[in-house]
Each structure stands twice: as structure tokens, then as C-alpha cells.
C-alpha positions as CSV (number, residue, x, y, z in Angstrom):
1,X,41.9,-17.8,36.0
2,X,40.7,-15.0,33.7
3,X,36.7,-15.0,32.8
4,X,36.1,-16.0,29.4
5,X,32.6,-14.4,28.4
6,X,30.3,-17.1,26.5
7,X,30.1,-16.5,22.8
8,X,26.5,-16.3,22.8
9,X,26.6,-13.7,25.4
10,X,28.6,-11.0,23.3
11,X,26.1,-12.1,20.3
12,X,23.1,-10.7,22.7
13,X,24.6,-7.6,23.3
14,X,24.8,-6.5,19.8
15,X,21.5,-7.0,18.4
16,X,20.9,-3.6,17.9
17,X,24.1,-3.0,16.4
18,X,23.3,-5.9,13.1
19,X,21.2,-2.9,11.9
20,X,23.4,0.1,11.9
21,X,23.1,1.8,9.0
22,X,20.1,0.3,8.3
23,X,17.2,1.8,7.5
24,X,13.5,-0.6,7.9
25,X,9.9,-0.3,6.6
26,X,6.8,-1.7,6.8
27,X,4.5,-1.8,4.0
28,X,0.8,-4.2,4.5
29,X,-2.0,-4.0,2.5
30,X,-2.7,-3.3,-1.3
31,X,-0.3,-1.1,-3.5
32,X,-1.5,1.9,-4.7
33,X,-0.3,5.5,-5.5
34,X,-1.3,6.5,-2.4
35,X,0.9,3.8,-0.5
36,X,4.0,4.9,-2.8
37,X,3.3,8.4,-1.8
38,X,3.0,7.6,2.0
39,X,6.5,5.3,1.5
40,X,8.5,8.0,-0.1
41,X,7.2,10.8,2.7
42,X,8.3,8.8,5.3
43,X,12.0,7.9,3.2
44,X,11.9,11.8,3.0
45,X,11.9,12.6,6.5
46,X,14.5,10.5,6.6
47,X,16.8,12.3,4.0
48,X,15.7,16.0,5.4
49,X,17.0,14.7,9.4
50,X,20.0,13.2,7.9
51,X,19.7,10.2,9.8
52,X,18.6,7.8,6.2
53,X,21.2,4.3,6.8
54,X,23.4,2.5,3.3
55,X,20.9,0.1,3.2
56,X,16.9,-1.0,3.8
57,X,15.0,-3.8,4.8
58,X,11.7,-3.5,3.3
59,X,9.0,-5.8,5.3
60,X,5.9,-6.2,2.8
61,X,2.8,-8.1,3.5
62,X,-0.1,-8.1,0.6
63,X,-2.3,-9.6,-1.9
64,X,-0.7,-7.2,-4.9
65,X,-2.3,-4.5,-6.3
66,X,-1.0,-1.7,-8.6
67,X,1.7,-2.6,-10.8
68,X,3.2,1.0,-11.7
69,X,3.1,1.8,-7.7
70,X,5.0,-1.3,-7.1
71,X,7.6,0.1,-9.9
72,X,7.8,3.3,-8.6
73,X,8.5,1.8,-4.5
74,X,10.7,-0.5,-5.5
75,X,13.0,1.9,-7.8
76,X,13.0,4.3,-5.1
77,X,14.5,2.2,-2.9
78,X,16.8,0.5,-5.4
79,X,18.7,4.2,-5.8
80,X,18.6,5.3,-2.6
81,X,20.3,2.8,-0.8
82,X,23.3,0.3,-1.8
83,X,21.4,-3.1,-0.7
84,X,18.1,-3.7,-0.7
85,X,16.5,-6.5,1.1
86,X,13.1,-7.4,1.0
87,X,11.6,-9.2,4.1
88,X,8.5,-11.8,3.5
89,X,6.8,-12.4,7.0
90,X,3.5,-13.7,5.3
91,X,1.7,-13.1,1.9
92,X,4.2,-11.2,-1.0
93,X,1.4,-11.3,-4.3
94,X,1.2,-10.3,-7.8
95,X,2.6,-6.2,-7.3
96,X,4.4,-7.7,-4.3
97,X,6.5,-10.1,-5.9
98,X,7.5,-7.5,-8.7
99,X,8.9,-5.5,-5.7
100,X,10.7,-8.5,-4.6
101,X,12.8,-8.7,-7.6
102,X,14.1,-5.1,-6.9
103,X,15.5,-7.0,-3.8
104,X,19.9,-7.7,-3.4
105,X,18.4,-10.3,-1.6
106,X,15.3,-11.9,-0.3
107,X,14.3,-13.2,2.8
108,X,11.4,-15.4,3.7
109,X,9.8,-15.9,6.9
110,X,8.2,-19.5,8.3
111,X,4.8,-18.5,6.7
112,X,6.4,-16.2,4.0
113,X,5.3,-16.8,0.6
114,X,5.5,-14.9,-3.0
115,X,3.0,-15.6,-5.9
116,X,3.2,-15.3,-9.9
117,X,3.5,-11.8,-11.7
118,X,0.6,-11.6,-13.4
119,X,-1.5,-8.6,-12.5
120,X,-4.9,-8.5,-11.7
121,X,-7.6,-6.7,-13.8
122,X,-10.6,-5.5,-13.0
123,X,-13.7,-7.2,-14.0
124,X,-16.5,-5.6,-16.2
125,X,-19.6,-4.8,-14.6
126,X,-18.5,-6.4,-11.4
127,X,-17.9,-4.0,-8.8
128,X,-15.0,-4.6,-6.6
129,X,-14.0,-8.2,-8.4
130,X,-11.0,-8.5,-10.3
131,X,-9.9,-11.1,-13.1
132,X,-6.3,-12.4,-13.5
133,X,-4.0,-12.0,-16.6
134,X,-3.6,-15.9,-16.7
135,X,-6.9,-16.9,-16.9
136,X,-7.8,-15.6,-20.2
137,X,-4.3,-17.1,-21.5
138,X,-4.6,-20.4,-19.9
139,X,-8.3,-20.8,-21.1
140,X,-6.7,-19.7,-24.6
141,X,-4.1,-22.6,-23.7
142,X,-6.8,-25.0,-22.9
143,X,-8.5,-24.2,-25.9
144,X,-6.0,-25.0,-28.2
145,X,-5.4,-27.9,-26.5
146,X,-8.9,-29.4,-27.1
147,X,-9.3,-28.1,-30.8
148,X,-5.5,-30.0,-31.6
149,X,-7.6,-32.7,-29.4
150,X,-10.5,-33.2,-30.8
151,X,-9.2,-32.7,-34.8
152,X,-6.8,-35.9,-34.3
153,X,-9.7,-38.1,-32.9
154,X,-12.0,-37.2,-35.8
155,X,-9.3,-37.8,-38.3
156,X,-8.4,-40.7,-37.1
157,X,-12.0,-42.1,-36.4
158,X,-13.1,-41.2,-39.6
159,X,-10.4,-42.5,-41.7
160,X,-10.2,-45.7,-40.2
161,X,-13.8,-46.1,-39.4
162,X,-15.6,-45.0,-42.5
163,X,-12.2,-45.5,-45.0
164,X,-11.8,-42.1,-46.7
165,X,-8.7,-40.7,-47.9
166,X,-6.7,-38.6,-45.3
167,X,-7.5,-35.7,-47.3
168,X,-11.1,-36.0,-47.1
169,X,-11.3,-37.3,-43.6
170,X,-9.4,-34.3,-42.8
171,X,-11.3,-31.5,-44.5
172,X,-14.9,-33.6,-42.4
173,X,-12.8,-33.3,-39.1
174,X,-11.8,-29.5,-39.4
175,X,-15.3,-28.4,-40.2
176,X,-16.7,-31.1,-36.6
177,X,-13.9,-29.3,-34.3
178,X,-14.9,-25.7,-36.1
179,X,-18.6,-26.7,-35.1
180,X,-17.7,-27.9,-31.6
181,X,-15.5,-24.7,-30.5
182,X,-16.3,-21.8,-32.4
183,X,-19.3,-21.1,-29.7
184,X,-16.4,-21.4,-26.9
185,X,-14.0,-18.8,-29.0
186,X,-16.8,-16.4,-29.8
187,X,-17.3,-15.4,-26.4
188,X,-13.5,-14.4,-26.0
189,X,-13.5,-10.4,-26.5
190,X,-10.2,-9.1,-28.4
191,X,-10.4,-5.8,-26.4
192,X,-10.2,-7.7,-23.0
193,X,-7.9,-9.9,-24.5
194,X,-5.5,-7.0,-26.0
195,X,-6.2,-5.3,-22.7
196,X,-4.9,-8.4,-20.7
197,X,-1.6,-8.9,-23.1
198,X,-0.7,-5.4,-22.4
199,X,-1.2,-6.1,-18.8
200,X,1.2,-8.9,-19.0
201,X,3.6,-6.5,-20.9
202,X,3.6,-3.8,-18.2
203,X,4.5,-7.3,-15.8
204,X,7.7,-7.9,-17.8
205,X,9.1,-4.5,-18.5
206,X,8.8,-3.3,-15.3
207,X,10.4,-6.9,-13.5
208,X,13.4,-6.6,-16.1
209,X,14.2,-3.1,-15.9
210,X,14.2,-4.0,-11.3
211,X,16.7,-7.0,-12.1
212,X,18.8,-5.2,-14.5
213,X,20.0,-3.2,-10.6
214,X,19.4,-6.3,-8.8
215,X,20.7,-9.5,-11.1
216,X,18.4,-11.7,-8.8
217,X,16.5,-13.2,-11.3
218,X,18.0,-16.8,-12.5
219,X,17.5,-17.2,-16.3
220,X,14.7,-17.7,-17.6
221,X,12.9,-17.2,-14.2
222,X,10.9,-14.0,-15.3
223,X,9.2,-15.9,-18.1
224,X,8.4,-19.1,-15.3
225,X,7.3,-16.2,-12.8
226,X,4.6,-14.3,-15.9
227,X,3.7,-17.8,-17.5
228,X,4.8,-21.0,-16.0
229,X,2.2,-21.0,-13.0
230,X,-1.4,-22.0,-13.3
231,X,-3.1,-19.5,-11.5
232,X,-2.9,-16.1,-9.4
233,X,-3.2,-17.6,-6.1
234,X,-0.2,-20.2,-6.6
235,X,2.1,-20.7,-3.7
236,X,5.8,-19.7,-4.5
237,X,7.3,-20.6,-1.2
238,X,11.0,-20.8,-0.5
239,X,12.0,-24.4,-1.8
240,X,9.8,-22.6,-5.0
241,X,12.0,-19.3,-4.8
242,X,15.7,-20.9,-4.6
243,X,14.4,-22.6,-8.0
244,X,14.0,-18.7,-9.0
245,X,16.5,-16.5,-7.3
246,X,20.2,-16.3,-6.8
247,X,19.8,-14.4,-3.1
248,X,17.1,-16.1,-1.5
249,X,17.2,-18.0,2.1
250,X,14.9,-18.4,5.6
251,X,15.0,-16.2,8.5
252,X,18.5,-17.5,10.7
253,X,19.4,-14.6,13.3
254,X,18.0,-13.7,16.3
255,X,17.3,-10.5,15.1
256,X,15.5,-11.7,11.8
257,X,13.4,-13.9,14.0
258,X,12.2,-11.3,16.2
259,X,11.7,-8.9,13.2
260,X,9.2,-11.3,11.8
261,X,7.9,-12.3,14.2
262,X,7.0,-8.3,15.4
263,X,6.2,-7.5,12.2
264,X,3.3,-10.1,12.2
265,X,1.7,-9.1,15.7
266,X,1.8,-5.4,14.3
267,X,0.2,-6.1,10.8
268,X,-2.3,-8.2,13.0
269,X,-3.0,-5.1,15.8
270,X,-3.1,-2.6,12.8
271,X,-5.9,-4.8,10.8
272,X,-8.9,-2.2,11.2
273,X,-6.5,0.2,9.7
274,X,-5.3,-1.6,6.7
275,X,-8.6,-2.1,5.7
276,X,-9.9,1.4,6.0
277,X,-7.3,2.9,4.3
278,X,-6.3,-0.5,2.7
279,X,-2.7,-0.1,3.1
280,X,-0.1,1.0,6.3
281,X,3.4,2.2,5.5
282,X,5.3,3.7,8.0
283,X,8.8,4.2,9.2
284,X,9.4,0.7,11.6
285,X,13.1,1.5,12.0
286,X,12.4,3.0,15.7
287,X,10.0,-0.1,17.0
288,X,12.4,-2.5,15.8
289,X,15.5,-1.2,17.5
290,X,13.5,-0.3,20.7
291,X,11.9,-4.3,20.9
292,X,15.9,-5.3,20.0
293,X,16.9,-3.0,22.8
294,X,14.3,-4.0,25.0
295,X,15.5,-7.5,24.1
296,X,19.5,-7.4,24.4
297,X,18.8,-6.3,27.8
298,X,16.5,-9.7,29.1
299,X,18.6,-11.9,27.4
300,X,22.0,-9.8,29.5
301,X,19.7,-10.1,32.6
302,X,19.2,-6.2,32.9
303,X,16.1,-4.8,33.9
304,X,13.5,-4.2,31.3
305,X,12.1,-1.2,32.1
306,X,15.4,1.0,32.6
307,X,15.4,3.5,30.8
308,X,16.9,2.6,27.5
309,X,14.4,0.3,26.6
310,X,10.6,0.6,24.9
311,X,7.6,1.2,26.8
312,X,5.0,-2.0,27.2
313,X,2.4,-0.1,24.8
314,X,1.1,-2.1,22.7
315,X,2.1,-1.7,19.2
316,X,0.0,0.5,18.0
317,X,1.1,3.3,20.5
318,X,4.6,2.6,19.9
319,X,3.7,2.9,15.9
320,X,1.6,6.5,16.2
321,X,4.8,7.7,17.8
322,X,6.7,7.1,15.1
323,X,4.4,8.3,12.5
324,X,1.6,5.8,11.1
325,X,-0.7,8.8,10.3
């Protein structure tokens, strides 16, 4: 009787092979210029040794940071590759999420979330704090709120309590809601607040010219993602994304499990370097398919340590080798 090999055998020994022609990066920390600059060296080196894949999986853990860097990463990998995918193992904020919508598609790890666009500012005369572009709008929002408030419940009180005309009772009730905000709205500075709508502006220029490649976006999901959230730190996880994105879904292959699950143990082994150069980005194609290698060849019962697989460094070895510096 001929030997039928198991189906989930054959899918072991190609694990590797799910990412030929594909090119992978990891990018944790804040953006910057500087982390642009280190991304599109390592792209470069890429180009000049011929070996740059069709497409790229771009792995991105961080709080935000600089919106034009975020544009300028995300663009460069929108035209040099045909699909873009952009992996979520953990935190994707403010910057991060505008790379996102570069993304053909996006995919989201167990703990992965992404957070509104709104960009963060930094405060006056506060070293090293920043301010978010919502909170000056939602305070503006609040504000209205309470003067719309408090004018209808001293019309209303004093029309029916005292009997004056509407007119009258209406002219007393503008001048007690003038009284009762106008110290509130005089500590709101136009600059800051012009300074904050530009901000916002940036946000939305930059996220529609990224879709216009992409066409993730559902409609009217760039206005939800700038406005429709209450605060910087809000969770957009993935029930949240599918709500906003054609091309969105959960880690499902072997391969995307291990991926994430890498990525994660080497953000967490690289910490004292993120934060002394706040930001790694490096070239993670050559890890992953060593690990994958290394991998494919337990799951087929091979030995380990032949030759074809990765060292047991740790991490940070393996990621020196391939050029972290």
C-alpha cells in the first residue's frame, strides 16, 4: 500500500518557503527622522545586493511619535514593494497607526492594538511632556456643550419662574452663561489652538494621500480615526479595526504565530536599546527564516543543530549579525 504523507506534514516543511519573495522589518520604539533614515539604509542594502523580495511585512511596535517620519516610512515602502503588510505584535499608536493605513493589509497579533490619529504635541514649558490634538478639541466640545447647557436652564428657569417674556428671559440668561464661562474660554490660547488644528491637518493629509495606494480605509473611517475617539490612549483593537478596515484579520498560520511571537521576545531582549536610542530598526528578514528553518526541521523530527539551522544565541547576537547597529 503506497504511503500517503499527512497533510500537516508537507505544511511543516514549507514554512520557510510562505515568505519567498518577502522581504520583513522590525521597527520598535518612537518615530523619528532618525528611525526613517535607519529603515531606508537597511531597504538600501537590500536594493544594492539585489536580493530586495515583491513584497514586505513591516512588524511595528510604538507609542507614535513623528508624523512626517511616519509619512515618509510608510511611502517608501508603499512604492517599493507590490503589497504591503503591516504586522501588530503589541502597541501600533498615533504615527503608528498612520503607517498602518499605508498597509494592503493589516494583521493583528493576540495583544496587538492601534490607537486614534491624532498627533501628539509638545507641551510648553514642560520638558519631555507632550499634549494630545484631542484634548484641546474635546475640551472645546465640552465647552460648548455646557454653554448650550446652562443657557436652556436659565431660560427656562427664568421664564417660568420669575414670568418674563422669552425675549427678556433670554437676553438675562446669555449675559449668566457669558459670566459663568468666559473665565473657562479665556484661558484657551488661539496660537496653541491654531497650532493644534494644523496638527490635526498634517493627520489627514498625510492618512489620505497612504489610502489613496492602499484603499484600506472604509468610508468615513479617517474622520472616526482623527475625531470619533475620546482620547489618545484609546484601544482600537481588532473587533475595533474590522469596524475600520477592509483588510484586517488575527494572526492564523504557523508562521504568523511564530513571527509574533519572536518579534515580542526580541523587542523585549532589545529594551535597553530602544530606550537609549529610542527606536531599533533593523533588517529581521534573516532571524525570521533562520527560527522558521530551525523550526521546519523539529516539527520533521531532524536534528536542530545541523547545519542549516540558527545558532541558540540569544536574540540579540542573532540581530547584531544582521545589522542592528
Amino acid at each position: 500500500m503506497e504511503h500517503v504523507e499527512p497533510i500537516e506534514q508537507k505544511y511543516h516543511l514549507g514554512l520557510v518557503d510562505e515568505l519567498e519573495s518577502t522581504d520583513i522589518f522590525l521597527y520598535a520604539g518612537t518615530i523619528s527622522c532618525e528611525g526613517f533614515t535607519k529603515l531606508s539604509s537597511e531597504l538600501e542594502k537590500r536594493n544594492i545586493d539585489g536580493t530586495k523580495g515583491d513584497k514586505v511585512v513591516l512588524i511595528i511596535n510604538t507609542f507614535g511619535g513623528d508624523p512626517h517620519a511616519g509619512y515618509k516610512m510608510a511611502r517608501l515602502l508603499q512604492y517599493e514593494y507590490q503589497n504591503l503588510t503591516v504586522a501588530i505584535p503589541e502597541m501600533c499608536k498615533s504615527a503608528g497607526s498612520l503607517i498602518a493605513i499605508a498597509a494592503n493589509e493589516i494583521i493583528y497579533g493576540p495583544l496587538g492594538e492601534l490607537g486614534p490619529l491624532d498627533i501628539q504635541t509638545r507641551k510648553r514649558d514642560e520638558m519631555g511632556e507632550q499634549s494630545s490634538t484631542l484634548d484641546i478639541f474635546k475640551a472645546l466640545d465640552n465647552l460648548q456643550t455646557r454653554v448650550i447647557e446652562s443657557f436652556r436652564h436659565y431660560v427656562t428657569d427664568i421664564k417660568y419662574g420669575s414670568g418674563l417674556n422669552t425675549k427678556l428671559a433670554s437676553d438675562i440668561a446669555s449675559t449668566l452663561s457669558e459670566s459663568l464661562i468666559k473665565p473657562i474660554s479665556a484661558q484657551i490660547d488661539p496660537v496653541k489652538l491654531g497650532e493644534q488644528k494644523r496638527a490635526l491637518s498634517i493627520a489627514f493629509e498625510y492618512a489620505e494621500r497612504l489610502n489613496q495606494k492602499s484603499n484600506n480605509l472604509k468610508e468615513s473611517s479617517l474622520n472616526k480615526l482623527i475625531e470619533g475617539y475620546p482620547s489618545h490612549s484609546f484601544v482600537i483593537d481588532y473587533y475595533e479595526a474590522v469596524q475600520l478596515f477592509h483588510e484586517v484579520r488575527k494572526v492564523k498560520t504557523e508562521v504568523e504565530y511564530i513571527l509574533n511571537g519572536l518579534a515580542l521576545n526580541t523587542i523585549q531582549k532589545l529594551q535597553q536599546e530602544i530606550h537609549e536610542q529610542s527606536f531599533i530598526a533593523c533588517d529581521f528578514t534573516k532571524l525570521a527564516k533562520q527560527v522558521l528553518q530551525q523550526q521546519t526541521n523539529i516539527n520533521n523530527e531532524e536534528d536542530p543543530n545541523s547545519d542549516e539551522t540558527a545558532s541558540n544565541e540569544d536574540v540579540k547576537n542573532i540581530l547584531d549579525a544582521v545589522g542592528t547597529d
